[in-house]
N, C-alpha and C positions, 0 to 999 in steps of 0.2 A: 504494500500500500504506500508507505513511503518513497518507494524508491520510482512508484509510476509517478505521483504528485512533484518528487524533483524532476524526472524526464519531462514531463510538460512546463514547467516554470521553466528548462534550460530549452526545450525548444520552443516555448513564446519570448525568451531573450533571443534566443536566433531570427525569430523571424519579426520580432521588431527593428532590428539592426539592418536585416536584409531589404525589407521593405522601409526608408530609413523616410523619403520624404511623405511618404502616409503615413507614418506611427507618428510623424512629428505634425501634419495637419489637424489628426485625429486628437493628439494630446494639447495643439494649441487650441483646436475648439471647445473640449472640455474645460479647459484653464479657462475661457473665456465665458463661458456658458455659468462657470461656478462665480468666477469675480462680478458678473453683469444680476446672479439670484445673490449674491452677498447686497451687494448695492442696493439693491430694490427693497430687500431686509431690512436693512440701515435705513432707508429713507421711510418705509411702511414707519417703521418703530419710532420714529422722529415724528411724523404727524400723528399718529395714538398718541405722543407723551404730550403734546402743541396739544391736541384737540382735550387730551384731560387737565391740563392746566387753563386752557380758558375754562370750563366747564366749572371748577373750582372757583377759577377767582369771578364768575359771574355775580352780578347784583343788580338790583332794582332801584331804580333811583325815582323819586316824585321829588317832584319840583310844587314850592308851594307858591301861594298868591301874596301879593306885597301887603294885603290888609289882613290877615292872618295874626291873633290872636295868640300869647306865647302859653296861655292853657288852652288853647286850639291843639296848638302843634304838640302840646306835655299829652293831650287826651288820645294825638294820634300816633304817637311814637308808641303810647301805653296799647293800645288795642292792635299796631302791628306786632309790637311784642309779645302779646298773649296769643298769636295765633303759632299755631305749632310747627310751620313749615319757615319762619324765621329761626335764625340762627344768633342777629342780631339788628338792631336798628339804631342808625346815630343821627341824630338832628345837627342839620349845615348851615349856618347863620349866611346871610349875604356875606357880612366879613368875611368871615373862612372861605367861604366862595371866591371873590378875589381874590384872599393873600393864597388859595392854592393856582391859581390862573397866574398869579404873580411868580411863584414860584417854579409854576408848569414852563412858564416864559423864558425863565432865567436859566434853567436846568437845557432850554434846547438852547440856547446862545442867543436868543432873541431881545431886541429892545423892547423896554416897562416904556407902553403906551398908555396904560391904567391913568397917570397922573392928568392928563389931557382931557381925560371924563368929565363931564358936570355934577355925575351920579354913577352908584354903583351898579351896571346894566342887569348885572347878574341875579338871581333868585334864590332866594334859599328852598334848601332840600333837607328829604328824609331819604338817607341810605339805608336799605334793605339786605342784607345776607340770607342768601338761603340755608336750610341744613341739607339739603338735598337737591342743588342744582339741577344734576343729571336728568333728574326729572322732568325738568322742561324741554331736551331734547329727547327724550324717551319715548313719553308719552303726546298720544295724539293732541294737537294743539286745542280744539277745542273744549272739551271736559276742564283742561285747567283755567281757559278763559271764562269759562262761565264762573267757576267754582271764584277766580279772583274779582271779579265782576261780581256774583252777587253778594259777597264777602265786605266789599269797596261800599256796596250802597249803606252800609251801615255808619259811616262814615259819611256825616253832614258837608254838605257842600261838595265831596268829591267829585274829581273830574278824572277817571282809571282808564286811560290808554294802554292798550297793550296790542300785540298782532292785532293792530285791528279792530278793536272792541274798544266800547268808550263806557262807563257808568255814569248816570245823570241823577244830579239828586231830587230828579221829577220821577225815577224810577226805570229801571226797566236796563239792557244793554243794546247798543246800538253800534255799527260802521262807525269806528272816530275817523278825522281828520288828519289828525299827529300821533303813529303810535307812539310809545315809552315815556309820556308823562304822567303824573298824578297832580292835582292841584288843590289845594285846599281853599 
């Protein structure tokens, strides 16, 4: 048994040598065929890791209205907080809104045009964390529209944009205008 398994490994070394520029065709398109599924590996594995880190760092932002009320916003930070699919919720003063636009400004090498303003253009918000981002790419888009749309009406004066969907605090979900705001 041994000694047939070395006769054939010594006559496929002869007849690779013999036939020299085919075994070398044959072995450069393997090589190639392996380095080109490496590649494609590497690149698949790089957008999986890209598409779970957006996923991760996604958030909900509502922008509020400038006559807004600071037990307005304390009543609506409290009740996004209470609902179980946040993770966490931070109220955004206009202040903070500039000095991070200020900052967003500075950090790409850009000139502070901010001073040139009459007023501060910006809005404040409430940032949203999910516990469970993935979710919103997962699952079919409308069941969760509804679900934050009717959720949103609870919520005096809300204005809940999202894919699409707007909450009116006359009632009911309708086609917005602007997805991705909330306004209070």
């Amino acid at each position: 048994m041994i000694s047939f398994v070395l006769f054939s490994l010594k006559r496929a070394w002869q007849g690779f040598w013999r036939n020299g520029l085919m075994s070398l065709a044959a072995t450069a398109t393997m090589v190639l065929m392996l380095l080109l599924l490496a590649g494609f590996w590497t690149i698949q594995s790089f957008l999986v890791a890209s598409l779970d880190s957006v996923e991760k760092n996604f958030e909900l932002r509502a922008y509020l209205y400038p006559n807004v009320t600071q037990s307005q916003v304390d009543q609506l930070v409290a009740q996004l907080d209470a609902m179980p699919e946040t993770l966490s919720v931070v109220h955004v003063t206009r202040d903070e809104a500039l000095q991070r636009f200020r900052d967003a400004q500075k950090a790409q090498g850009r000139q502070d045009l901010t001073p040139y303003l009459e007023s501060n253009p910006l809005p404040a918000s409430v940032e949203v964390k999910l516990v469970h981002p993935e979710e919103l790419f997962t699952r079919p888009p409308m069941p969760l529209d509804r679900t934050m749309c009717q959720r949103s009406m609870n919520f005096r004066s809300v204005q809940a944009n999202r894919r699409g969907r707007q909450a009116t605090a006359a009632g009911g979900c309708s086609p917005a205008p602007s997805p991705g705001t909330i306004g209070t």
